[in-house]
NUVO-223131 format. One record per residue (C-alpha): residue number from 1; residue in one letter; chain; x, y, z. Coordinates in Angstrom, 3 decimals, always signed. Layout:
(pt NUM "A" "A" (X Y Z)) ...
***
This chain:
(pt 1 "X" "A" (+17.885 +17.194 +8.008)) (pt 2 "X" "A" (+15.838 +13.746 +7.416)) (pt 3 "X" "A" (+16.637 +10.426 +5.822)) (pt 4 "X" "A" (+13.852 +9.834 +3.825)) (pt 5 "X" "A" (+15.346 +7.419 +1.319)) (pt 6 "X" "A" (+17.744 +4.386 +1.455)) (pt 7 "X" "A" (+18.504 +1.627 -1.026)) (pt 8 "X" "A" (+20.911 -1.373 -1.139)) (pt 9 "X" "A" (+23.291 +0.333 -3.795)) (pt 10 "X" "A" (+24.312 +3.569 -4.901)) (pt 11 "X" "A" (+22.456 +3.960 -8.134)) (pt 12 "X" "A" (+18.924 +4.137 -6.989)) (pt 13 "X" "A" (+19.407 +6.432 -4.210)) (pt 14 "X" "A" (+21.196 +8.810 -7.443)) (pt 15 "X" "A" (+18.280 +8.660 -9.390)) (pt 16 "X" "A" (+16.121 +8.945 -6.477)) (pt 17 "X" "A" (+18.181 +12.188 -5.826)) (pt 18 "X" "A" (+17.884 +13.498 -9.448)) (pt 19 "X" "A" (+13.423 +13.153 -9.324)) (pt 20 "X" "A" (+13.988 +15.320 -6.205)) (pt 21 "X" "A" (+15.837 +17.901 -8.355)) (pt 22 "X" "A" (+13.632 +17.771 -10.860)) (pt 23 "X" "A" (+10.845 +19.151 -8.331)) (pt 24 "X" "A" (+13.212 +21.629 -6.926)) (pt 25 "X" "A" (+14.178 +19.906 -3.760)) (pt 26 "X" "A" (+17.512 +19.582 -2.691)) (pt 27 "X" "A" (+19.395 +16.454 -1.165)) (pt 28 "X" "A" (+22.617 +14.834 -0.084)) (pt 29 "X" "A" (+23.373 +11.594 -0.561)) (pt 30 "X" "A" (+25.310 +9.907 +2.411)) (pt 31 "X" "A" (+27.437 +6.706 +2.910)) (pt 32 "X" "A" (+28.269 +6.033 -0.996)) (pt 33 "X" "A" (+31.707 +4.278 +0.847)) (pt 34 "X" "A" (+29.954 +2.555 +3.738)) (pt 35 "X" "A" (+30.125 -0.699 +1.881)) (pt 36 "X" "A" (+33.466 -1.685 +2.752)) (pt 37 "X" "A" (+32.092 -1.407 +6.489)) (pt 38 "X" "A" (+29.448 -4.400 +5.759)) (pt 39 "X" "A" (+30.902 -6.915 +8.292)) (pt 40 "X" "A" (+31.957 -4.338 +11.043)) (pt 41 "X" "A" (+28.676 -2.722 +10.972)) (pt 42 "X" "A" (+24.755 -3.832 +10.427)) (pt 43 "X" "A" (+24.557 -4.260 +7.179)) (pt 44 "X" "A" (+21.656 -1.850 +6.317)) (pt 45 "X" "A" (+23.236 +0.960 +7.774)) (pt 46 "X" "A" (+26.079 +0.396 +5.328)) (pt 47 "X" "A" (+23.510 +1.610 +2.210)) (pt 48 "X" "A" (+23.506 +4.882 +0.582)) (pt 49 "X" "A" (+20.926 +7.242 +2.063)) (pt 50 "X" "A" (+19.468 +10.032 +1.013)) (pt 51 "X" "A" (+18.759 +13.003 +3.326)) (pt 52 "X" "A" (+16.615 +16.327 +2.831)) (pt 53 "X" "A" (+16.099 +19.734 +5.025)) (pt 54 "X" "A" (+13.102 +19.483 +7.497)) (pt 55 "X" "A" (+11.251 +22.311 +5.213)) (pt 56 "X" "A" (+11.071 +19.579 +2.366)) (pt 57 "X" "A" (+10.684 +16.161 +4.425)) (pt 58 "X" "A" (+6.872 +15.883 +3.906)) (pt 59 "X" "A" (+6.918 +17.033 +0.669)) (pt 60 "X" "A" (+10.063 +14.481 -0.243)) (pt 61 "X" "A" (+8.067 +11.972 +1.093)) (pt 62 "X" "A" (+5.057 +11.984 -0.901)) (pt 63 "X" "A" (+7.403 +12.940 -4.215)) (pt 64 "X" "A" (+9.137 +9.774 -3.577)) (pt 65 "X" "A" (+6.412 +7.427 -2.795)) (pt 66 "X" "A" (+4.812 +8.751 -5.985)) (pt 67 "X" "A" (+8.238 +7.777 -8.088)) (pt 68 "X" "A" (+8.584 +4.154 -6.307)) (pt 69 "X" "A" (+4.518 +3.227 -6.756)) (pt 70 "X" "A" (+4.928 +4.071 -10.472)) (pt 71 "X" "A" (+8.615 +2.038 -10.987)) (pt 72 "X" "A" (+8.333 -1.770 -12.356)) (pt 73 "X" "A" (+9.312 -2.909 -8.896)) (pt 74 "X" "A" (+5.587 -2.005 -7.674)) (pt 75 "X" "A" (+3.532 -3.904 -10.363)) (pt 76 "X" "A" (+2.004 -7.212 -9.420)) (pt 77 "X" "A" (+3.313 -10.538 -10.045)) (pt 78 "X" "A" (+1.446 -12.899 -12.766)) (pt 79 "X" "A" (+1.448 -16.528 -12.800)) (pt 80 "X" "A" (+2.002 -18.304 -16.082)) (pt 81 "X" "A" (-1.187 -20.284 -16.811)) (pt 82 "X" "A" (+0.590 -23.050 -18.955)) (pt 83 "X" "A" (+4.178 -23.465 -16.716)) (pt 84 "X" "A" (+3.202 -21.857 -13.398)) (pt 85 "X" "A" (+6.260 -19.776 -13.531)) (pt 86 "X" "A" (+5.899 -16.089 -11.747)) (pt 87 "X" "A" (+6.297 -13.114 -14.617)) (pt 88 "X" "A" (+6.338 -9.668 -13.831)) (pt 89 "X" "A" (+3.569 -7.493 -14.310)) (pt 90 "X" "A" (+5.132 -5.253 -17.139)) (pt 91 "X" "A" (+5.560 -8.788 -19.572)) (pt 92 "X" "A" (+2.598 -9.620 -21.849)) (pt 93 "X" "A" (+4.230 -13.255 -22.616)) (pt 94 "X" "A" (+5.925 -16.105 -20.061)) (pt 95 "X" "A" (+9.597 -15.819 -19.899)) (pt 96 "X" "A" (+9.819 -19.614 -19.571)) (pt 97 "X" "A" (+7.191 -20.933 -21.833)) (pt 98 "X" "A" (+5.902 -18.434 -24.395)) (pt 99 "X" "A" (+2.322 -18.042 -23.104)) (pt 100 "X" "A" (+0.692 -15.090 -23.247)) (pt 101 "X" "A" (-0.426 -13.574 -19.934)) (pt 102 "X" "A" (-3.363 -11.579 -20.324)) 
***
């Protein structure tokens, strides 16, 4: 078995887990307690992780960096024109100021 996803907190690891499902692969999700350990051990280790068989590693891979290139995360950052503020590429309009960011 592989790691081939980890993620600060529990709920994107899950859903992370459930697109793997949906393409037939199955996972196990690891350290969903570790958090209490943050402190006594490095903190990333403490994260939930999500681990595969080696028959569906590669395929996992790609499956998930497919899923994470189309989530809001991965769209580029816009600068308001009128208030310089940073909005996020999903937004049509400044979250400060109103302006609409074309």
């Amino acid at each position: 078995m592989e790691r081939v996803y980890s993620a600060q907190f529990l709920a994107p690891v899950a859903n992370m887990k459930h697109v793997l499902k949906m393409h037939g692969i199955e996972s196990n999700i690891t350290g969903e307690n570790l958090s209490a350990a943050v402190g006594e051990i490095p903190p990333i280790e403490a994260w939930p992780q999500l681990w595969v068989t080696d028959q569906d590693i590669e395929r996992a891979k790609k499956i998930i960096e497919d899923a994470l290139k189309d989530s809001p995360e991965s769209q580029k950052v816009l600068i308001c024109p009128k208030c310089g503020k940073e909005v996020e590429g999903q937004f049509a309009v400044c979250w400060n100021c109103g302006t609409e960011i074309n």
